[in-house]
N, C-alpha and C positions, 0 to 999 in steps of 0.2 A: 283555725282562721276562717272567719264566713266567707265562702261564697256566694252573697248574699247581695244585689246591687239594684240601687233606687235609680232608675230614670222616670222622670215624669210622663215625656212626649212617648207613645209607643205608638208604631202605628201597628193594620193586621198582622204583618210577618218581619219586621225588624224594629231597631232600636239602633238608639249611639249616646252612646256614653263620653261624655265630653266630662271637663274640668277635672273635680277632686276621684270623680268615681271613674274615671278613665283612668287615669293617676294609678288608683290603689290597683285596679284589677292588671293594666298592662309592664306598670314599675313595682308594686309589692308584690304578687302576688306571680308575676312576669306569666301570664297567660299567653298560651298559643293557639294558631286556629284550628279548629274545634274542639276545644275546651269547653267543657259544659258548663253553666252557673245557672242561677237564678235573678229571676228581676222583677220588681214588685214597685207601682206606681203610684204610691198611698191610696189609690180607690179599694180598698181589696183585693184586684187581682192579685196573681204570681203567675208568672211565665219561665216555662223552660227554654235556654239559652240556649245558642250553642257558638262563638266564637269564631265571625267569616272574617276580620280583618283588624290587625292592629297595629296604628299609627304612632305615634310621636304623644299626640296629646288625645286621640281617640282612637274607642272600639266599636265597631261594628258588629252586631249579633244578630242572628238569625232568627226568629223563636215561631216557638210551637206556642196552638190556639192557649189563650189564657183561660183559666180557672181560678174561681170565686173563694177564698178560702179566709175563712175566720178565723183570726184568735183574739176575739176581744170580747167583753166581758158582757155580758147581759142584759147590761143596764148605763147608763152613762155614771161616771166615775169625775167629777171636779172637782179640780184642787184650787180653791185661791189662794195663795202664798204670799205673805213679806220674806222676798227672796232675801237669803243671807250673801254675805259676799262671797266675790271669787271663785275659785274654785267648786265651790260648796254648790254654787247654782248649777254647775256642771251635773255634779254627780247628784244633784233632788232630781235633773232632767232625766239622767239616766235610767235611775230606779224608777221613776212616774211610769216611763214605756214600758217596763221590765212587766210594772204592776197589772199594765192595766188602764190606767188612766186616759180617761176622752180627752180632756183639754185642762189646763194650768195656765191660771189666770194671775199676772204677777196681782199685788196690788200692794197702792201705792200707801202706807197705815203713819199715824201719826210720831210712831218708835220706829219707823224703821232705818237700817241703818246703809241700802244700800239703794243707788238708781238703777231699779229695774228697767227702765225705759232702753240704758247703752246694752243692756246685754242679751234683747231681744234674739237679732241676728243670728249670734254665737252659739243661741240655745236650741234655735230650729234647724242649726244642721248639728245639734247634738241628738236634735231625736229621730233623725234621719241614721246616725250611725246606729243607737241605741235599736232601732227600728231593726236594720238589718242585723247586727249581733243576736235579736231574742224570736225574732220568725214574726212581728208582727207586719201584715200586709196594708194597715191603715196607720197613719201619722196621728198623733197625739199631737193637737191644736193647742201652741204656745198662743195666746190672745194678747192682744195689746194689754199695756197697763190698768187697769181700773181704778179708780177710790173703792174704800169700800163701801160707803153709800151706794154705788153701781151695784157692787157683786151683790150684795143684801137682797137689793131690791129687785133683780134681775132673775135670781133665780126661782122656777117655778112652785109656785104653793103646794102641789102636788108633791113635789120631791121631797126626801130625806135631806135636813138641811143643820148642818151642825157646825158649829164654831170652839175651836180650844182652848181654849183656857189655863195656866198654870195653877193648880191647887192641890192642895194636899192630902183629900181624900185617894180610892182605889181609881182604877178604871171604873167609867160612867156607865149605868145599864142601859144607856141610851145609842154606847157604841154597839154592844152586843144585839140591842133590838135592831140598831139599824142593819148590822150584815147580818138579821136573822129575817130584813123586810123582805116582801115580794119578790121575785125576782128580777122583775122589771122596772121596778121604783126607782127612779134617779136619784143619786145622792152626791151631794153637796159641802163640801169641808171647807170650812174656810181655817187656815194657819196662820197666828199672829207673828209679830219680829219675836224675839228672847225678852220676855216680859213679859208678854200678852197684848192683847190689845188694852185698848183705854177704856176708864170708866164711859168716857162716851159712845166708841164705839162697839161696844159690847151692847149699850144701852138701844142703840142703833138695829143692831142683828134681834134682839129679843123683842123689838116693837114692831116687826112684821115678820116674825113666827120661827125666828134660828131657834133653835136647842143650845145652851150651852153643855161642855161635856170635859171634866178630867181625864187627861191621860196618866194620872196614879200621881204620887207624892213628890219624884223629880221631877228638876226643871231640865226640860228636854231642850237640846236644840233646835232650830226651825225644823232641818231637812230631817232629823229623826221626828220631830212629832207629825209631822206630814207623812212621812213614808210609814208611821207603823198605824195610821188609822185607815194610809190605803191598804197598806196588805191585810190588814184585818178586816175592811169589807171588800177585798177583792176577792183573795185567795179561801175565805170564809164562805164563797158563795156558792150552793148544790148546782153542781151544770147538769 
């Protein structure tokens, strides 16, 4: 189980943990005082803890000076997604932090079949958990909903910028060159609903310089075509 806990507010030498992360550490986890943990403020710190007081619905920790520590990736990592339903948005959130990923931009496509706008909320304290379960010190940036005329046009001309596609050739040599680019080259994915996107906008992505790119001959679902072109430029990359 992590002892691994998100407070925003830190000052020099304490913290408190109120709500769901008071919850876990003083009723799951039944902490007592001086108990050691960790505590990480999505800026990158991490701070060692140690356990002066626990309340009803808060804790109180002591902590030692914070330290800078990275584990994110080299380059910025976005996902624009036609989130799938339910459940399913849950667990894209969770693998995205797992990966790697800067920020996952729902977006809102002409196939798709779900309103990403209600499940905003729900997904930003899913990368909060995801966050503390895998040791990452910074939050992966859920962003409002987009069109995708937004996402297209938004992302920098500079970056690695590709869009997927259902077809029936192999995998594209365009995903390989991209987790072979720079290491600092930002890359850009955008995931359509189960279908693909439309002829328009695909037509859209390719008139201000997307890539389009196969991911091999099945039709993948959203949250696996998304997650297996992150790990192949995340985890693909020489650190």
């Amino acid at each position: 189980m992590s002892r691994r806990f998100f407070c925003q507010r830190v000052s020099a030498a304490s913290a408190v943990l109120e709500g769901s992360e008071a919850h876990h550490l003083a009723h799951v986890i039944r902490a007592n005082v001086g108990d050691r943990v960790t505590l990480f403020d999505g800026s990158g710190q991490e701070y060692a803890a140690t356990v002066r007081e626990v309340g009803k619905s808060r804790v109180v920790l002591d902590l030692e000076p914070g330290c800078l520590v990275s584990r994110e990736l080299p380059f910025r990592l976005v996902l624009g997604v036609a989130l799938p339903k339910g459940e399913r948005q849950k667990w894209l959130v969770e693998k995205a932090v797992e990966l790697g990923v800067s920020r996952l931009v729902p977006l809102k496509t002409e196939r798709g079949v779900a309103d990403p706008s209600s499940a905003l909320a729900r997904l930003r304290r899913g990368v909060i958990e995801a966050s503390k379960q895998c040791g990452r010190n910074r939050l992966m940036e859920v962003a409002e909903v987009e069109s995708v005329s937004q996402f297209f046009g938004a992302a920098p001309q500079e970056a690695v910028r590709l869009i997927a596609q259902p077809g029936t050739g192999g995998v594209s040599s365009d995903v390989t060159g991209a987790a072979n680019a720079f290491a600092t080259t930002d890359r850009y994915v955008a995931i359509g609903p189960e279908g693909g996107f439309s002829d328009a906008e695909l037509a859209a992505a390719t008139a201000v310089g997307w890539q389009p790119i196969s991911l091999g001959p099945r039709v993948l679902r959203v949250e696996t075509a998304a997650l297996a072109v992150g790990a192949f430029l995340g985890l693909g990359v020489d650190r």
